[in-house]
C-alpha positions as a printed NumPy array, in Angstrom:
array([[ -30.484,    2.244, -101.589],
       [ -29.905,   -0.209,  -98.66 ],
       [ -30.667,   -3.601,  -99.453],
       [ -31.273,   -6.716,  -97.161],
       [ -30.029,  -10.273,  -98.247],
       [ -32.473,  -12.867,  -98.244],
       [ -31.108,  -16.137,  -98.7  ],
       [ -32.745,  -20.004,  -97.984],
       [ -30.39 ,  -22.878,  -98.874],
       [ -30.74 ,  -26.749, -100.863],
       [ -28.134,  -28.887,  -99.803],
       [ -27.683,  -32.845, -101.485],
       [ -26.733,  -34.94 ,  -98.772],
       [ -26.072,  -38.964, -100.779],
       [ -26.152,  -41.254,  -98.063],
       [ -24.132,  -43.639,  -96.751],
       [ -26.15 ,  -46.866,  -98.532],
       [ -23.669,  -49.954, -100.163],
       [ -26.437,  -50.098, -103.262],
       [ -28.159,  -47.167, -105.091],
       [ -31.824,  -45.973, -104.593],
       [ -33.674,  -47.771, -106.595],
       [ -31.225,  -50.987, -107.83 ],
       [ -28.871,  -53.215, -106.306],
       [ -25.447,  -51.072, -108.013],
       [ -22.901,  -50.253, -105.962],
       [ -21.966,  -46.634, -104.611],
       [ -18.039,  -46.735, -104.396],
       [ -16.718,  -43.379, -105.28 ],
       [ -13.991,  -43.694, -107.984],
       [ -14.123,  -46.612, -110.001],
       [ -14.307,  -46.647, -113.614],
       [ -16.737,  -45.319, -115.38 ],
       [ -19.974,  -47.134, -115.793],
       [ -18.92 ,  -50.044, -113.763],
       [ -21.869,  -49.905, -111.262],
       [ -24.532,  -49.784, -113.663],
       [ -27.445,  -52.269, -114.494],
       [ -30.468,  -51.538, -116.601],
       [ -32.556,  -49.695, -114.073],
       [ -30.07 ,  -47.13 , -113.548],
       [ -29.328,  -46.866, -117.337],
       [ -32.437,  -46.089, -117.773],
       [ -33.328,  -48.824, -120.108],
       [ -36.99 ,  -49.534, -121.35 ],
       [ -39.092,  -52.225, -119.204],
       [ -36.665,  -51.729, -116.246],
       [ -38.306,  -51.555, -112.684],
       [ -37.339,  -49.866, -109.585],
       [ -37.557,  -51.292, -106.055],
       [ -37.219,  -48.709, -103.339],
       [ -33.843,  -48.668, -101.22 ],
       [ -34.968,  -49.575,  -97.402],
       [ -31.919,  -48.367,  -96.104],
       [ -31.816,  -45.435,  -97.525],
       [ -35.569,  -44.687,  -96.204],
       [ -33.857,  -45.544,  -92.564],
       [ -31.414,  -42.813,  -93.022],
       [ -33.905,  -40.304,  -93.883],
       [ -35.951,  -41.095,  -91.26 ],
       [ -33.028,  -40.643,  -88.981],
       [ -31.995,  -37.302,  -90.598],
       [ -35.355,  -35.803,  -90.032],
       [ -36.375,  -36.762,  -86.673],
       [ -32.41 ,  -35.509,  -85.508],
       [ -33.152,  -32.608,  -87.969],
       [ -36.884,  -31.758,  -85.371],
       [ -38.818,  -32.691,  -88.766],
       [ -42.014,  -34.141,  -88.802],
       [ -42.023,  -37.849,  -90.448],
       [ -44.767,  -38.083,  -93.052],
       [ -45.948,  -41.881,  -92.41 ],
       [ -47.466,  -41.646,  -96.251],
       [ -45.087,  -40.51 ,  -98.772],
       [ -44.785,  -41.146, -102.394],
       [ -42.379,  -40.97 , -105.185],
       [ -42.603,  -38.661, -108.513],
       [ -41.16 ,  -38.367, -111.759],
       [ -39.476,  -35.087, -112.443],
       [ -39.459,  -34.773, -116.317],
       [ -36.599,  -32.893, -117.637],
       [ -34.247,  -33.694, -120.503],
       [ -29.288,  -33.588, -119.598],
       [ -27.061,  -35.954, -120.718],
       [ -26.181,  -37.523, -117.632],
       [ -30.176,  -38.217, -116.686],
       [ -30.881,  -41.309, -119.147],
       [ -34.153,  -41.905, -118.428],
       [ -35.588,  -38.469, -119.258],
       [ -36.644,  -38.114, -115.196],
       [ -35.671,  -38.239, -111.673],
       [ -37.417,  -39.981, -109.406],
       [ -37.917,  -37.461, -106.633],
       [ -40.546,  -36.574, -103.987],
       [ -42.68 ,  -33.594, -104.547],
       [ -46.198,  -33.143, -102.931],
       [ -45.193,  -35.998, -100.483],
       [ -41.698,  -35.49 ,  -98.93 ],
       [ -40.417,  -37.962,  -96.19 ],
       [ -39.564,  -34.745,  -93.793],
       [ -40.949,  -31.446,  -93.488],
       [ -41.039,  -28.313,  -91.276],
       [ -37.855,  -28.891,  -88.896],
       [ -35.528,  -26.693,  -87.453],
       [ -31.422,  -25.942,  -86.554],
       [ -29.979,  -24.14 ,  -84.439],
       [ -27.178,  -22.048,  -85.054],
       [ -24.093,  -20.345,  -84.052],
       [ -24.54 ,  -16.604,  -84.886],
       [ -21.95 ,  -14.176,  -83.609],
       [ -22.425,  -13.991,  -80.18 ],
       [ -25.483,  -15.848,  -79.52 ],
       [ -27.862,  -18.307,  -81.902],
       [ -30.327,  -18.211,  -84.323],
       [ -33.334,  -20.959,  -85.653],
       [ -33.013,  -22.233,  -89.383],
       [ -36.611,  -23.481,  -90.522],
       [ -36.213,  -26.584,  -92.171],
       [ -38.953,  -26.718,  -95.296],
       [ -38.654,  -29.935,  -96.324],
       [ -36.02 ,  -32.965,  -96.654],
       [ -36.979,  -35.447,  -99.379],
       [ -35.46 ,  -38.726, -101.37 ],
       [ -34.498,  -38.281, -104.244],
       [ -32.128,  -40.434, -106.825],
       [ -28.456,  -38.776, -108.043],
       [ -27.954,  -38.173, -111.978],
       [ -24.776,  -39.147, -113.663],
       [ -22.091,  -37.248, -114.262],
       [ -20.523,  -35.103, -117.466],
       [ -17.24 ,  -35.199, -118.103],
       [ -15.521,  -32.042, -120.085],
       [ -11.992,  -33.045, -120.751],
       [  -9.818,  -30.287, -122.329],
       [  -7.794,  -31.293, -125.984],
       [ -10.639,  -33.624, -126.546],
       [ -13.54 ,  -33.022, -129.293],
       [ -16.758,  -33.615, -127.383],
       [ -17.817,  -34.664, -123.62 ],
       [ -18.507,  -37.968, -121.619],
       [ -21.129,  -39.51 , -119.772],
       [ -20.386,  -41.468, -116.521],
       [ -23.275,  -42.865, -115.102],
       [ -21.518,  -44.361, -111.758],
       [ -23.291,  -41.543, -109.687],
       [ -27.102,  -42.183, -111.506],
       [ -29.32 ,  -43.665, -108.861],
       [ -26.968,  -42.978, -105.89 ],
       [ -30.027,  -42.004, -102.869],
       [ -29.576,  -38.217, -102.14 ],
       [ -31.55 ,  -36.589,  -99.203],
       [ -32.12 ,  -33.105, -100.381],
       [ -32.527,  -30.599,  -96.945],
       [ -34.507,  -26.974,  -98.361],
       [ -34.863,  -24.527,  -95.577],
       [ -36.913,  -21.134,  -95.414],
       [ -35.335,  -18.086,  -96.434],
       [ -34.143,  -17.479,  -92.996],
       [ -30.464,  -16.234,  -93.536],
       [ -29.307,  -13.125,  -94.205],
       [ -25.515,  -13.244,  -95.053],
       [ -23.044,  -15.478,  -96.194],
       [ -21.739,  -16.334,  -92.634],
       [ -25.182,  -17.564,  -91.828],
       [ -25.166,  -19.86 ,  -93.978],
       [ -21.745,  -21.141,  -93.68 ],
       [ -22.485,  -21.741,  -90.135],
       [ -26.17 ,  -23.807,  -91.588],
       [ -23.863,  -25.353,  -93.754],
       [ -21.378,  -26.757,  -91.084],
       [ -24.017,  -27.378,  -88.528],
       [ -26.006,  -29.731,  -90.853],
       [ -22.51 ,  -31.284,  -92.194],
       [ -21.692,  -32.411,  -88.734],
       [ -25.3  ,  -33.443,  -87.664],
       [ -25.604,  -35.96 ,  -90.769],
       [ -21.647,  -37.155,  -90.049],
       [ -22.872,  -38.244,  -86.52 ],
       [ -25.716,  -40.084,  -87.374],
       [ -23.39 ,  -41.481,  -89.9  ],
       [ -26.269,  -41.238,  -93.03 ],
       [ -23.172,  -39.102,  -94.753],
       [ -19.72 ,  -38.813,  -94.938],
       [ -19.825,  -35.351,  -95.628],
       [ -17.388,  -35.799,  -97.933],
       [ -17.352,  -32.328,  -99.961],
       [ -14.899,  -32.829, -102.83 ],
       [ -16.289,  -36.207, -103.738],
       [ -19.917,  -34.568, -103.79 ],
       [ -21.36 ,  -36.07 , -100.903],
       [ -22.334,  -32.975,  -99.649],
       [ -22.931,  -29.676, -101.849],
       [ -25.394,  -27.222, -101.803],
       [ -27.063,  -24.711, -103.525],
       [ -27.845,  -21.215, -101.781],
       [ -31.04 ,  -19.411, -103.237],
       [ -30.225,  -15.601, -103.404],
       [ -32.436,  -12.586, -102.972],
       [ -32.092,   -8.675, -102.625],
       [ -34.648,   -6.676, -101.241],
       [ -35.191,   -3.007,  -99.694],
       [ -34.579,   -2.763,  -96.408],
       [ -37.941,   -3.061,  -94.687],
       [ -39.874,   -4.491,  -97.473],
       [ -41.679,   -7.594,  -96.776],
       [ -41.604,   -8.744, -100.517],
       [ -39.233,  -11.065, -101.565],
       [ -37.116,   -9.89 , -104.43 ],
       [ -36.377,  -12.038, -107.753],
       [ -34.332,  -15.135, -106.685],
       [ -31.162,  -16.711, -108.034],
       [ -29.867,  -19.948, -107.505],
       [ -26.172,  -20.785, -107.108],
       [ -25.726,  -24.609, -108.431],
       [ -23.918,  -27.327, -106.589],
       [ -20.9  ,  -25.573, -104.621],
       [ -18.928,  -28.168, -102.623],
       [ -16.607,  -25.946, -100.678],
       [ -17.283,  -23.61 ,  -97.91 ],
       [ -15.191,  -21.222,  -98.479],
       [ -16.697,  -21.299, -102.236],
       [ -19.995,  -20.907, -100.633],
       [ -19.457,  -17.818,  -98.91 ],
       [ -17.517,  -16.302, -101.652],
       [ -20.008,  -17.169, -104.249],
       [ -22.903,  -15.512, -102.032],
       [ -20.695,  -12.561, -101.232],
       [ -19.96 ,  -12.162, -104.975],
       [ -23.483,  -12.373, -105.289],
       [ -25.022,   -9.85 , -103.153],
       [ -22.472,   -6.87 , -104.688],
       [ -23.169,   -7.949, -108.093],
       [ -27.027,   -8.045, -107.536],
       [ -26.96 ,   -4.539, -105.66 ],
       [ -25.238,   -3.135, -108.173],
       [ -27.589,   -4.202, -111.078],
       [ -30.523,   -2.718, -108.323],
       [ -28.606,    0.838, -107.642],
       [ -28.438,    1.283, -111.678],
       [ -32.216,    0.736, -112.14 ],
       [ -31.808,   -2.516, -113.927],
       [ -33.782,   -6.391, -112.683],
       [ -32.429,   -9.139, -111.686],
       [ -33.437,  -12.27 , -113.737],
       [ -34.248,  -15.245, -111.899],
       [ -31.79 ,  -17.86 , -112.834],
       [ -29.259,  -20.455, -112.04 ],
       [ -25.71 ,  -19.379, -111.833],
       [ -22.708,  -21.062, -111.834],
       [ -19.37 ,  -20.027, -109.249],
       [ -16.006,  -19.593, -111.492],
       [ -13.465,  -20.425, -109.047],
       [ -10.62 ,  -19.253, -111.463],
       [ -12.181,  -15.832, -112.144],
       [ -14.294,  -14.994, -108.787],
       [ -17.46 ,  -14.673, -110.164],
       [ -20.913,  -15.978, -110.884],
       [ -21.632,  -17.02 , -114.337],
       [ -25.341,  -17.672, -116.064],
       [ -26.143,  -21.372, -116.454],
       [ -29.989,  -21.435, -117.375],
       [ -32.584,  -19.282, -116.655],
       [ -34.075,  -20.845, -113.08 ],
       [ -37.594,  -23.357, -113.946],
       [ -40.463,  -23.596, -111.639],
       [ -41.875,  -26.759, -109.856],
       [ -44.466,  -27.065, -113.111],
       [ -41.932,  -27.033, -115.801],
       [ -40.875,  -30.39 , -114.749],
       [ -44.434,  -31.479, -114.9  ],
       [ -44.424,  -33.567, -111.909],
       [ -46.723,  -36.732, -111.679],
       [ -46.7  ,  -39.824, -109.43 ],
       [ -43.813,  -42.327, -110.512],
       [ -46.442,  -45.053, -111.607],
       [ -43.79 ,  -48.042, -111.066],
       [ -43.584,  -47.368, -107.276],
       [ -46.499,  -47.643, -104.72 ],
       [ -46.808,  -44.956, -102.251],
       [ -44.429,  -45.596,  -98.363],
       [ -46.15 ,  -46.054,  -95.525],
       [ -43.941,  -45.792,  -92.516],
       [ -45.293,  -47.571,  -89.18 ],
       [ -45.047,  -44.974,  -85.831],
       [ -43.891,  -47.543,  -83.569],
       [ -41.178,  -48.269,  -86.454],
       [ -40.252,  -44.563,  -86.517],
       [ -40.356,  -43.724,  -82.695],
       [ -37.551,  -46.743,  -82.568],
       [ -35.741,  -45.063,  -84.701],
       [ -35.974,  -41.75 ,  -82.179],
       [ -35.155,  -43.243,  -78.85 ],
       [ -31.746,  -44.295,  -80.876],
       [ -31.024,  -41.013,  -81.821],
       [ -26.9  ,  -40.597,  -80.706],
       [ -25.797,  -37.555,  -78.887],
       [ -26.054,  -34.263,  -81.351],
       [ -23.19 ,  -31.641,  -81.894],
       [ -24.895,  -29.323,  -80.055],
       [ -25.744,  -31.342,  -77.048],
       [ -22.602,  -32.498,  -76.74 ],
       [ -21.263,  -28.974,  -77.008],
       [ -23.104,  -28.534,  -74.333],
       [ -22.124,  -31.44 ,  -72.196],
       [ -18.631,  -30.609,  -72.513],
       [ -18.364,  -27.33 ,  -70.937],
       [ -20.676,  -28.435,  -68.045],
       [ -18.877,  -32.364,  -67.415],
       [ -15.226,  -30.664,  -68.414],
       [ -15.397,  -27.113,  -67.942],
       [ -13.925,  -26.237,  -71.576],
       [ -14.488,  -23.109,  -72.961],
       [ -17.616,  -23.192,  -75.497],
       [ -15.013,  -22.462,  -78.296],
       [ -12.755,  -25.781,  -77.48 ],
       [ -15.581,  -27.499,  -76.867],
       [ -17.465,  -26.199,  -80.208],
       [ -14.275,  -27.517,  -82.268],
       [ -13.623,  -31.244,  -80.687],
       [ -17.45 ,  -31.545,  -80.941],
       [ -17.307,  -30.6  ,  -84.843],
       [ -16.429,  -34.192,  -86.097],
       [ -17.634,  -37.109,  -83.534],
       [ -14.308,  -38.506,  -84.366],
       [ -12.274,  -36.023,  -82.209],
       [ -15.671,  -35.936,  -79.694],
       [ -14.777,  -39.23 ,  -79.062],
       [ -11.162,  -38.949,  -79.065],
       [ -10.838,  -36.492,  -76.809],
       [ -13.348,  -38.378,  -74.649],
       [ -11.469,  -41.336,  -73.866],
       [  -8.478,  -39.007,  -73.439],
       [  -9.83 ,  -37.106,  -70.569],
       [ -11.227,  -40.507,  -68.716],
       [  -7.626,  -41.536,  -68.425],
       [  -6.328,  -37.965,  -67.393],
       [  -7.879,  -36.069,  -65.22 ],
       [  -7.124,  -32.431,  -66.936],
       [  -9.775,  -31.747,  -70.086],
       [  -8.556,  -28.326,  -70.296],
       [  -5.035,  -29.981,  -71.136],
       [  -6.066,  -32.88 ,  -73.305],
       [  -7.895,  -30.296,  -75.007],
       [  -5.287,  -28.074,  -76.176],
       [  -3.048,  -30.808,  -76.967],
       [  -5.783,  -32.436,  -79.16 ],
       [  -6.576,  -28.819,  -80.59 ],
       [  -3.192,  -27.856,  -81.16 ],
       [  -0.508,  -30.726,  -81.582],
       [  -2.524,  -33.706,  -82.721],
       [  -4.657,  -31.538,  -85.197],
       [  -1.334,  -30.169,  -86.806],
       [  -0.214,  -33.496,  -86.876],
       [  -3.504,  -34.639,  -88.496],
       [  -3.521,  -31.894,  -91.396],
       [   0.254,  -31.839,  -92.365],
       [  -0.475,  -35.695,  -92.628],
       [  -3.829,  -35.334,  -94.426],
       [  -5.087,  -37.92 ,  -91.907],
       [  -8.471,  -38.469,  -89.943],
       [  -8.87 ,  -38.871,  -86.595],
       [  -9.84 ,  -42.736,  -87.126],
       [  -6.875,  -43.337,  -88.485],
       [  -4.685,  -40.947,  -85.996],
       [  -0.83 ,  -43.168,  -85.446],
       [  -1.051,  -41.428,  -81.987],
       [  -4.185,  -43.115,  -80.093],
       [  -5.458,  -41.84 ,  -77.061],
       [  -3.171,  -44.198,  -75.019],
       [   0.414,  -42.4  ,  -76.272],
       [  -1.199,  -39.564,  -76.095],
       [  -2.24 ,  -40.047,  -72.242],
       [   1.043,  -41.315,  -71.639],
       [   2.881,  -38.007,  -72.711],
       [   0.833,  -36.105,  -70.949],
       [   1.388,  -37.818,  -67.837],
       [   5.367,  -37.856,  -68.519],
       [   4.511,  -34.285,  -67.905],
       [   2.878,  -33.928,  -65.229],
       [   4.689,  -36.371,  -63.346],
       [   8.03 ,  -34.075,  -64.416],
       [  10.281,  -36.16 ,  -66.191],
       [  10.09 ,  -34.028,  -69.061],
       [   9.167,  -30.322,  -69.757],
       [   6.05 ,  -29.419,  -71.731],
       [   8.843,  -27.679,  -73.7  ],
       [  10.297,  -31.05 ,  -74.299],
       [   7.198,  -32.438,  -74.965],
       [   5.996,  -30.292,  -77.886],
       [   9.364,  -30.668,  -79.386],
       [   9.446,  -34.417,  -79.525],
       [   5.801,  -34.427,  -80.37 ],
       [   6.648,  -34.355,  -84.225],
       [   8.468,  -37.556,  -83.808],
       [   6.333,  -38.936,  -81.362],
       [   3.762,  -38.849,  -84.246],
       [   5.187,  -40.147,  -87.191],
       [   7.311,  -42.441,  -85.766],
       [   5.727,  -44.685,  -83.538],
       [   8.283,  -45.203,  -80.893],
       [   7.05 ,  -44.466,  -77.221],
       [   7.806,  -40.796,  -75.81 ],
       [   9.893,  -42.964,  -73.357],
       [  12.452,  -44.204,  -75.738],
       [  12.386,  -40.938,  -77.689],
       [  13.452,  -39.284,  -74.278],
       [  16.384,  -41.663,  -73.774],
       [  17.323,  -41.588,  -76.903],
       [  17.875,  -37.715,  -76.917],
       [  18.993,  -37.327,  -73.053],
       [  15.72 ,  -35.358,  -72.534],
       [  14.787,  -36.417,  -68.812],
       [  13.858,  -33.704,  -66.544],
       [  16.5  ,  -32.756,  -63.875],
       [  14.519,  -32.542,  -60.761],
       [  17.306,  -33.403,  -58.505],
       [  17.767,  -30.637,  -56.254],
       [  21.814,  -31.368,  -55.793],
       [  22.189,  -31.009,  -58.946],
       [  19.861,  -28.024,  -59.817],
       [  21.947,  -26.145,  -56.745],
       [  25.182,  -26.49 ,  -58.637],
       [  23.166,  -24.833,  -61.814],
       [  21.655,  -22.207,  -59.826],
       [  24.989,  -21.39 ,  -57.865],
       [  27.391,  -20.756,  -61.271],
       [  24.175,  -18.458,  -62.315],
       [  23.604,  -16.824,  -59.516],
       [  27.445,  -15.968,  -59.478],
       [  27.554,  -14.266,  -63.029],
       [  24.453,  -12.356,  -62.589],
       [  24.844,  -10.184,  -59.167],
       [  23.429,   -6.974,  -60.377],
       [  20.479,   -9.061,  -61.045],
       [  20.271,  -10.398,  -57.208],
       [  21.095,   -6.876,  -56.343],
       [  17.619,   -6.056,  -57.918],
       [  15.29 ,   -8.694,  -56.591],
       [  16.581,   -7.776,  -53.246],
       [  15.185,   -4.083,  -53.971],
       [  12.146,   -5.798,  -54.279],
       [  11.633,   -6.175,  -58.168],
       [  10.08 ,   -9.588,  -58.298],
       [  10.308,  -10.292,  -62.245],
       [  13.744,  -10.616,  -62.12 ],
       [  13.319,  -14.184,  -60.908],
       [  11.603,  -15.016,  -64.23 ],
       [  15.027,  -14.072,  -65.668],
       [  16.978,  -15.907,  -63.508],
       [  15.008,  -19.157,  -63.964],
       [  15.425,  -18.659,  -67.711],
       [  19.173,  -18.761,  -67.176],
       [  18.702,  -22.079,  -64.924],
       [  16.915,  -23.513,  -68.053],
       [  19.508,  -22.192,  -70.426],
       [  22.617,  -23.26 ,  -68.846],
       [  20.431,  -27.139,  -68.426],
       [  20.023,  -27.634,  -71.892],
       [  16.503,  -27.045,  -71.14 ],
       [  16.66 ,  -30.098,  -68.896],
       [  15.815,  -28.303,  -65.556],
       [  12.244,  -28.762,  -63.724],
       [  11.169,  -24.918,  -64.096],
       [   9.22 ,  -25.561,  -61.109],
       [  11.828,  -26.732,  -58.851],
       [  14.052,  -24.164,  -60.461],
       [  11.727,  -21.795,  -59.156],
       [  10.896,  -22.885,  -55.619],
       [  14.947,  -23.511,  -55.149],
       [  15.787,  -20.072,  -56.567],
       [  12.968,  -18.357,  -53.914],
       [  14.743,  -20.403,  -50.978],
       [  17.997,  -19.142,  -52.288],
       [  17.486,  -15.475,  -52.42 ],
       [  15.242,  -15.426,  -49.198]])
């Protein structure tokens, strides 16, 4: 039987706030354990919680760039469930009340684009954290993470493969990273989701039973989770067995999904109205502000780029990924007038240079200055864009000026045409066949003639004067 994949997706976004959701504790990933606690986010008896402004702000933001609705009465539950790392016994959540609901994203699918229904994006407070050390007799708790203010985006079952949802995945990532609400940070946990999984026969309307995959922080982990998924549910389908709606749990080691707990519905947590926080009301003049604020999006600024620049949709799709290189490359092409150049060197160079170095764009050692200033060492022709890209590894890590790294290694450009004659005479006279031959009329010769200008410079020889003076030469 031919099955379809129907998939919706839960992402955790923990925003960008300097205290917690409810309590004035700090959010610094990594210190030691427990040190940002107090007695609200412990969980201890008599403790109150005071709503995080901020953090309302953010979601605010989020939603309205997100094409939400913004619910100007919302209210906070209690989500009753019993783990380690949750010390009161509940999460303070929304439920019936969310901050956000029915928005939309677009995109990127294949050739063309497709609409992502956003259900609903709601506040919600972070639980702790286990910790599971091997060689040691029992776990840990660390409650650093308790109370940290999560946004959690739910769409509509609207994908239908793994690459869909990658693509949600990446499009919401770089959405929240430019309104700066999250850092996107995967392998902290700033980001991770949680794709809900369905089979069903093609053409049914039905849903099938759904299975959630908990907490993956890795794209690549995403899509080979789902794609694990979807063969192992078929095959349980094609040999007449059911699929049991659970949460499962991605082994990276062994490739495969793994049962965690059989999947609860919304009244198992028995929801009720958090009784120690009164219900939000958001003003509509105080929201609209927050609209007319709204920075340029990823996908507008896709946009903008191929129209102001003329860059193909797939350069600009990649500098527009992280605002950081947006900008970058920005400031770049306002001091040299070639985007399609500052592009590839920004794409190719500069984002080698960035990865072998594990470094972000913010903190790039070659600003958009030195990088301007190669370029234009370039195009004015004291050195080759041969000789560029090799001292480019130097000009990164080193700091000196491409200047000084050209003097230093005798790299200038010969463009003087006395001296390029003398070059192009002792070649020309150990290659006459070759003359013989572009006489006849067979034109790509001359490429290998200017290659053995170049060869017999060092490299060192304008290829374009080499060219033009080779052309005069052979009439």
């Amino acid at each position: 039987m031919i099955f379809e994949t129907v998939i919706g997706v839960e992402v955790h976004a923990q925003l960008r706030t300097n205290s917690k959701m409810f309590c004035g504790c700090g959010t610094t990933f990594g210190l030691s354990a427990n040190s940002q606690t107090c007695p609200v986010c412990l969980g201890l008896p008599g403790s109150l919680p005071v709503i995080n402004r901020m953090a309302v702000e953010m979601a605010v933001r989020a939603g309205l760039a997100l094409n939400c609705t913004i619910a100007a009465n919302n209210r906070f539950a209690r989500k009753n469930y019993f783990y380690p790392d949750l010390p009161k016994g509940y999460q303070i959540s929304q439920y019936e009340s969310p901050i956000c609901r029915q928005g939309r994203i677009e995109i990127r699918n294949g050739g063309g684009t497709k609409q992502i229904r956003i259900r609903r994006a709601h506040l919600e407070e972070d639980a702790g954290k286990n910790i599971h050390e091997t060689g040691t007799s029992g776990s840990r708790v660390d409650l650093n993470r308790a109370g940290t203010p999560l946004l959690e985006i739910v769409t509509e079952p609207d994908m239908r493969s793994a690459d869909e949802v990658v693509a949600y995945l990446k499009g919401l990532r770089e959405i929240l990273m430019y309104l700066d609400v999250c850092d996107g940070n995967m392998e902290e946990g700033s980001f991770r989701c949680e794709p809900n999984l369905s089979l069903r026969p093609s053409g049914q309307q039905e849903f099938g039973t759904k299975v959630e995959l908990k907490n993956i922080n890795s794209f690549k982990y995403v899509k080979d989770a789902i794609e694990y998924e979807i063969k192992r549910q078929t095959k349980v389908l094609n040999e007449g067995g059911k699929i049991s709606q659970e949460t499962r749990l991605w082994n990276i080691e062994r490739g495969e999904t793994a049962v965690m707990r059989s999947k609860e519905e919304a009244h198992d947590y028995r929801y009720f109205p958090d009784p120690d926080l009164v219900p939000l009301k958001l003003d509509d003049e105080w929201i609209e502000g927050f609209r007319a604020n709204l920075p340029e999006l990823p996908a507008v600024r896709t946009k903008r780029f191929v129209s102001d620049y003329g860059l193909p949709e797939y350069d600009a799709a990649i500098l527009t990924a992280s605002k950081g290189m947006a900008d970058y490359f920005e400031v770049c092409a306002k001091q040299f007038d070639q985007p399609k150049t500052v592009s590839n060197w920004v794409m190719g160079e500069l984002m080698r240079g960035l990865n072998n170095s594990g470094t972000d764009i913010s903190a790039s050692p070659v600003t958009p200055e030195r990088l301007v200033s190669l370029l234009q060492m370039v195009d004015k022709g004291i050195i080759s864009l041969k000789v560029a890209r090799e001292i480019f590894p130097e000009f990164y890590s080193s700091g000196k000026t491409a200047e000084l790294i050209v003097q230093e290694r005798g790299l200038t450009q010969v463009s003087d045409e006395g001296a390029l004659a003398k070059i192009i005479e002792a070649v020309l006279s150990k290659n006459p066949g070759q003359i013989a031959q572009f006489k006849e009329g067979k034109q790509q010769v001359l490429g290998f003639l200017v290659g053995q200008v170049m060869k017999a410079s060092g490299g060192k020889a304008n290829p374009g004067k080499v060219n033009e003076l080779l052309k005069k030469k052979l009439g």
